[in-house]
Backbone as XML, in Angstrom:
<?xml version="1.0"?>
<chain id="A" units="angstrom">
  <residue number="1" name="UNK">
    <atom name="N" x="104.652" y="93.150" z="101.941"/>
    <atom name="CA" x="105.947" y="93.671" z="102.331"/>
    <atom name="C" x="106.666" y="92.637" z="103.187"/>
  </residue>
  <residue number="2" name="UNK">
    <atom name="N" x="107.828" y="92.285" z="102.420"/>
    <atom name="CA" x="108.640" y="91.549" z="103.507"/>
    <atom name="C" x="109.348" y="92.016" z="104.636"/>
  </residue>
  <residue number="3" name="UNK">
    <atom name="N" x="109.509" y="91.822" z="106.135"/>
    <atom name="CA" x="110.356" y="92.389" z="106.629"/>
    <atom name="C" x="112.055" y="92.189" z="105.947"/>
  </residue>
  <residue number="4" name="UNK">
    <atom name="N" x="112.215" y="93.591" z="105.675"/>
    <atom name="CA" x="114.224" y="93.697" z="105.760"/>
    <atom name="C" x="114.354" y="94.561" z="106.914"/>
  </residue>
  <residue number="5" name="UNK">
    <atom name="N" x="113.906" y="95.020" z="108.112"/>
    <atom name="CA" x="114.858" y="95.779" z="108.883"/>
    <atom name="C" x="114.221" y="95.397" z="110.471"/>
  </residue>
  <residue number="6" name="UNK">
    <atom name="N" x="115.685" y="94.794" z="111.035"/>
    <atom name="CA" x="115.374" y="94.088" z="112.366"/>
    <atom name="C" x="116.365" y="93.904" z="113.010"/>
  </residue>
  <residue number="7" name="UNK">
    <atom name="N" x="116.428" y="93.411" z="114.662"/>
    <atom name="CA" x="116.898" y="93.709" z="115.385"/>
    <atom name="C" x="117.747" y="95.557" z="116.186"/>
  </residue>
  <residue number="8" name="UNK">
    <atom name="N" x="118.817" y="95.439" z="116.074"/>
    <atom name="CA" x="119.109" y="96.801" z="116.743"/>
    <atom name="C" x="119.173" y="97.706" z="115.711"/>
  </residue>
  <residue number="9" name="UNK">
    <atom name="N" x="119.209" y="97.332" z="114.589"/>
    <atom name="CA" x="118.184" y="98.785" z="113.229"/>
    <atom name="C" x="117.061" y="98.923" z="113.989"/>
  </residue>
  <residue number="10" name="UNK">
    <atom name="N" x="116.234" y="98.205" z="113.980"/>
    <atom name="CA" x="114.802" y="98.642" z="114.186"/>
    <atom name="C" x="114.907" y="99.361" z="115.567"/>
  </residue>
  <residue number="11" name="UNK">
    <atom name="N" x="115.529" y="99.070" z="116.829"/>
    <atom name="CA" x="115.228" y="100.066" z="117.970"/>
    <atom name="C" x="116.000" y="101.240" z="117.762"/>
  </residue>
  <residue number="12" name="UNK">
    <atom name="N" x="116.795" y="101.300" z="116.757"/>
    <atom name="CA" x="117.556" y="102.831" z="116.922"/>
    <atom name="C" x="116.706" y="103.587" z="115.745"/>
  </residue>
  <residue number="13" name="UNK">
    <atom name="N" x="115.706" y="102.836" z="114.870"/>
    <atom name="CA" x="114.975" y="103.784" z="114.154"/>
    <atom name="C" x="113.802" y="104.079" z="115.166"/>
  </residue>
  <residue number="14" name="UNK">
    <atom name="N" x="113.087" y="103.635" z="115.405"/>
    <atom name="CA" x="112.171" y="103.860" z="116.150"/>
    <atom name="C" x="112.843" y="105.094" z="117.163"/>
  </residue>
  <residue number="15" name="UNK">
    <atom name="N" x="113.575" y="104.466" z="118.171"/>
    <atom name="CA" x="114.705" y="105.855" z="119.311"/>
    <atom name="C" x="114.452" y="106.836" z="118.684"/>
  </residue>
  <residue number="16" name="UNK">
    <atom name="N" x="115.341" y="107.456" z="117.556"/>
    <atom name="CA" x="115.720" y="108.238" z="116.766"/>
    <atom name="C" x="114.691" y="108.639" z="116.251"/>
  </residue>
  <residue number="17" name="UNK">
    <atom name="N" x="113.581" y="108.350" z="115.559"/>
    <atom name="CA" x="112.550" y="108.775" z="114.911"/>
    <atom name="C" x="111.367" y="109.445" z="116.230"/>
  </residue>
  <residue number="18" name="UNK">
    <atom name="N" x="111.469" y="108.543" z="117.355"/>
    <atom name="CA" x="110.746" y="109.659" z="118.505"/>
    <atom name="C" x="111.515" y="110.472" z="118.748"/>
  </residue>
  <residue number="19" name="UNK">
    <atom name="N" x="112.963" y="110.647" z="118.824"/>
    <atom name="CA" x="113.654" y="111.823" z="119.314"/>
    <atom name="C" x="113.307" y="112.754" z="118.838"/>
  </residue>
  <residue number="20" name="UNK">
    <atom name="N" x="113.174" y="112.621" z="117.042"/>
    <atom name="CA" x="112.983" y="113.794" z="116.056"/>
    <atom name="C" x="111.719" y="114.581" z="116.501"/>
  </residue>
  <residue number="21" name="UNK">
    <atom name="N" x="110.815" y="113.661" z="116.585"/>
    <atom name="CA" x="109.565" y="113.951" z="116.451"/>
    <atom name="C" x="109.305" y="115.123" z="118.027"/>
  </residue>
  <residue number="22" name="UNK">
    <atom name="N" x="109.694" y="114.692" z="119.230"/>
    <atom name="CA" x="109.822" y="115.159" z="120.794"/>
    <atom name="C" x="110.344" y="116.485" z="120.470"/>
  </residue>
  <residue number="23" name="UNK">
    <atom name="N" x="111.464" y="116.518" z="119.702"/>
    <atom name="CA" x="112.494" y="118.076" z="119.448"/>
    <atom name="C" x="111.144" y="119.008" z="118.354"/>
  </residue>
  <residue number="24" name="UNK">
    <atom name="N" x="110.387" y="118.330" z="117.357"/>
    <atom name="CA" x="109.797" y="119.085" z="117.372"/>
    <atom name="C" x="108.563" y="119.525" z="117.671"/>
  </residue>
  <residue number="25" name="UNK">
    <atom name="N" x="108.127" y="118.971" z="118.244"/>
    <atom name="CA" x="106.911" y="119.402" z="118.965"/>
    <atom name="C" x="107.065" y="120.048" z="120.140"/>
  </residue>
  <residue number="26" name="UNK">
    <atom name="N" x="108.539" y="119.965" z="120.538"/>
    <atom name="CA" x="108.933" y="120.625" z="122.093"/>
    <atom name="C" x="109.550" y="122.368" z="120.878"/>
  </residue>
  <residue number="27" name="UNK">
    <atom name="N" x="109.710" y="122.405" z="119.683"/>
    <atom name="CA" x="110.019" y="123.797" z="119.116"/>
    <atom name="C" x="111.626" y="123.924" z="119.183"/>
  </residue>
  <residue number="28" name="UNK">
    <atom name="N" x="112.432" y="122.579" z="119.933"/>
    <atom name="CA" x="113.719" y="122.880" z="119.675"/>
    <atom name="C" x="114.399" y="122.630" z="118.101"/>
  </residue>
  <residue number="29" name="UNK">
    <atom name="N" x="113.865" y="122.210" z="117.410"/>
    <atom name="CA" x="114.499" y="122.015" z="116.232"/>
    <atom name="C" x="113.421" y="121.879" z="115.112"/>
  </residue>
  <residue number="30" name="UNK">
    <atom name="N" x="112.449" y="122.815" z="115.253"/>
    <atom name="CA" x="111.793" y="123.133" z="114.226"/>
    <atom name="C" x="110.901" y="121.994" z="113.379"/>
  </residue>
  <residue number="31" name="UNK">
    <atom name="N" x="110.682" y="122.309" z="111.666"/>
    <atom name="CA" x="109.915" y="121.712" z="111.237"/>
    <atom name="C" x="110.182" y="120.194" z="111.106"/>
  </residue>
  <residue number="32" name="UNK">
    <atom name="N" x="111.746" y="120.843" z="110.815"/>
    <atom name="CA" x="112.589" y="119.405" z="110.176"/>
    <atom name="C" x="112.562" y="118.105" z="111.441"/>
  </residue>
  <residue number="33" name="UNK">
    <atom name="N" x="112.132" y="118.387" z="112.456"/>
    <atom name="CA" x="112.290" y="117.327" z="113.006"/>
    <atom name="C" x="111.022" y="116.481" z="112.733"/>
  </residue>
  <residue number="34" name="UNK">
    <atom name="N" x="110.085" y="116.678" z="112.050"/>
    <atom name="CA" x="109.225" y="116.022" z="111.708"/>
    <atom name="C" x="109.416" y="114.718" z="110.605"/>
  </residue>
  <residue number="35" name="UNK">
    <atom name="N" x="110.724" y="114.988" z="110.259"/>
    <atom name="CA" x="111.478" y="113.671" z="109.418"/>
    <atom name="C" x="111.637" y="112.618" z="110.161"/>
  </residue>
  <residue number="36" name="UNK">
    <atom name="N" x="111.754" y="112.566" z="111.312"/>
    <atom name="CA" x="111.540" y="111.507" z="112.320"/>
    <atom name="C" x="110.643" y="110.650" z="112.318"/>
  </residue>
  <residue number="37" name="UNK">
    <atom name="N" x="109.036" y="110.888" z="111.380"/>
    <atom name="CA" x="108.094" y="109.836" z="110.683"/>
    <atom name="C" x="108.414" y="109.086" z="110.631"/>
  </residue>
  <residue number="38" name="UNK">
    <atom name="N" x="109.525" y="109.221" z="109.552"/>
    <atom name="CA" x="110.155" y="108.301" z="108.066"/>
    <atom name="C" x="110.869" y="107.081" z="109.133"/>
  </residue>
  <residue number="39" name="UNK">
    <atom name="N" x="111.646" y="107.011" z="109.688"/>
    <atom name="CA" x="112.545" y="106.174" z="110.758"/>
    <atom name="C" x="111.588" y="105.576" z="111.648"/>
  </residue>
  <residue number="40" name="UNK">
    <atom name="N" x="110.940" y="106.458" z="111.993"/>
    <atom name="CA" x="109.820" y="105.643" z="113.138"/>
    <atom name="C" x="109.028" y="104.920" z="112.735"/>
  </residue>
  <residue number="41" name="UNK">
    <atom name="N" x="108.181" y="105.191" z="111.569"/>
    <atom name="CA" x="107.386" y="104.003" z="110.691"/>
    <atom name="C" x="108.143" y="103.160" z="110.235"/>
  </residue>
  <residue number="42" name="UNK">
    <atom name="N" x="109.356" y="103.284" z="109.312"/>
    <atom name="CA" x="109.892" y="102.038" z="108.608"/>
    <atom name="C" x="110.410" y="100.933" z="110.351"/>
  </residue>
  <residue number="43" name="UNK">
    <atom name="N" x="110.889" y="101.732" z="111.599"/>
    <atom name="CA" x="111.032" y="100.779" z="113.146"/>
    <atom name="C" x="110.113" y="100.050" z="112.927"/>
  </residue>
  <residue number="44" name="UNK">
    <atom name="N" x="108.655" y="100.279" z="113.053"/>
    <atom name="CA" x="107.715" y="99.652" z="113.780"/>
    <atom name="C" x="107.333" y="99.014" z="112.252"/>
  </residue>
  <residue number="45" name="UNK">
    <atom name="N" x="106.900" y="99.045" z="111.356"/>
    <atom name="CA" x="106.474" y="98.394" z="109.994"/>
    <atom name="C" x="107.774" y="97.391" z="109.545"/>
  </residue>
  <residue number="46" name="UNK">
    <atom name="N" x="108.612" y="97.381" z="110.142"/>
    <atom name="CA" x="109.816" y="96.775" z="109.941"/>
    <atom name="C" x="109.973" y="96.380" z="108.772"/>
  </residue>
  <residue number="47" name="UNK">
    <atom name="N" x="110.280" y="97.842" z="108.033"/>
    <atom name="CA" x="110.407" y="97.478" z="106.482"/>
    <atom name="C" x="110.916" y="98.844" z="105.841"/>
  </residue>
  <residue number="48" name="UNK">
    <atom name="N" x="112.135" y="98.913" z="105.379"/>
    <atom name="CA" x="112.571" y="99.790" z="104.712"/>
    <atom name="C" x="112.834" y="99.761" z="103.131"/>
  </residue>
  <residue number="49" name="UNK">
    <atom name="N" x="111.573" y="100.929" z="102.242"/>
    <atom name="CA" x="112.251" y="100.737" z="101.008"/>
    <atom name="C" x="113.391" y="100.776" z="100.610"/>
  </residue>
  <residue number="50" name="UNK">
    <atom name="N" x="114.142" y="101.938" z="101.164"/>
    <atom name="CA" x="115.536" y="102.120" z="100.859"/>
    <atom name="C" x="116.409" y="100.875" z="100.913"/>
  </residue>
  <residue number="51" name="UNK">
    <atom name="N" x="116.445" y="100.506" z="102.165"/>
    <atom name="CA" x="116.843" y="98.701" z="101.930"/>
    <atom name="C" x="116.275" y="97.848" z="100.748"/>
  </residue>
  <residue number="52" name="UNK">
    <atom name="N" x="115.255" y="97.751" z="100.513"/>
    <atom name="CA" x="114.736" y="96.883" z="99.198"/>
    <atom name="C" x="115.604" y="97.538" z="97.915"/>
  </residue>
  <residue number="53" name="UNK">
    <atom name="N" x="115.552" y="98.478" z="97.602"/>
    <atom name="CA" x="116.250" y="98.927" z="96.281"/>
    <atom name="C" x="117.748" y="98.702" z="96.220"/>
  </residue>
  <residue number="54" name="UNK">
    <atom name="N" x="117.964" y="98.681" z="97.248"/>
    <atom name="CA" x="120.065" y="98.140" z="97.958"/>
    <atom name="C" x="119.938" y="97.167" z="97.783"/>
  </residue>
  <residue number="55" name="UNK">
    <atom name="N" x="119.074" y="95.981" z="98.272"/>
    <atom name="CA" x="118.900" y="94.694" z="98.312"/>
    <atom name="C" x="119.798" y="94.346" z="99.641"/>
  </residue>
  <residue number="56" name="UNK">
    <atom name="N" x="119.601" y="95.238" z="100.613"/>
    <atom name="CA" x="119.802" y="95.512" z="101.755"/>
    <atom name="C" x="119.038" y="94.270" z="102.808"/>
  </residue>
  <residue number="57" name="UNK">
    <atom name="N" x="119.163" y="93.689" z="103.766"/>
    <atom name="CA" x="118.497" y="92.995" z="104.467"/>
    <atom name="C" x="119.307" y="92.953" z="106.421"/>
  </residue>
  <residue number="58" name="UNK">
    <atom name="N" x="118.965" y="93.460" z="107.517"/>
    <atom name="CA" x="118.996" y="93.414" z="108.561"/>
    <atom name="C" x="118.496" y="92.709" z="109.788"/>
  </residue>
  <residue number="59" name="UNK">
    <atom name="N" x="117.045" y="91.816" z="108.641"/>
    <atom name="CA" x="116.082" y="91.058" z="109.698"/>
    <atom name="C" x="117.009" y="89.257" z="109.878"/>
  </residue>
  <residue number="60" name="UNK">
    <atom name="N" x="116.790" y="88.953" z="110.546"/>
    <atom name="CA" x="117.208" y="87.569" z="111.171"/>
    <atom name="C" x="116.301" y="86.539" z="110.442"/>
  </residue>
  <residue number="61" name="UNK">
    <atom name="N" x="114.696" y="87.285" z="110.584"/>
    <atom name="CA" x="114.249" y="85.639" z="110.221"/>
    <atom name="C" x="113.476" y="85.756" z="109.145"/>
  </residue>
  <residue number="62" name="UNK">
    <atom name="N" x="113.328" y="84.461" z="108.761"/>
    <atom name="CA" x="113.457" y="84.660" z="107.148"/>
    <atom name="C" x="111.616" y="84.145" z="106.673"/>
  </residue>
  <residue number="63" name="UNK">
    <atom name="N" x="110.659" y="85.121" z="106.180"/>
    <atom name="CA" x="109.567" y="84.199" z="106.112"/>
    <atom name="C" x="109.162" y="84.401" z="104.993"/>
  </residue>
</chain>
C-alpha cells in the first residue's frame, strides 16, 4: 500500500474517527458512531482506498 493520505487529512481523520468512536461508547449517538473505524484506520495506515480509485493523492512525499 502506498501512502495517498497525509498531512492535515490524516489528523482530521484520525480527530474525527476518535470523536465517532467516544460518542459511541459514551451512548450519545448510538451504533452509527462506530463508523469512526473507517477514518481512524485509513489516519493512522495513511492510506485511503477511496482515494486510490479517484486517483486521489494528499501525501507530500513521494516513495
Amino acid at each position: 500500500m502506498k501512502s495517498n493520505v497525509g498531512g492535515i487529512d490524516k489528523w482530521l481523520r484520525i480527530l474525527v474517527g476518535a470523536v465517532l468512536i467516544l460518542l459511541a461508547l459514551t451512548g450519545i449517538i448510538g451504533v452509527w458512531g462506530w463508523i469512526g473505524v473507517v477514518p481512524l484506520a485509513t489516519g493512522i495506515f495513511n492510506f485511503c482506498p477511496a482515494y486510490k480509485l479517484l486517483g486521489m493523492n494528499t501525501c507530500k512525499l513521494n516513495k
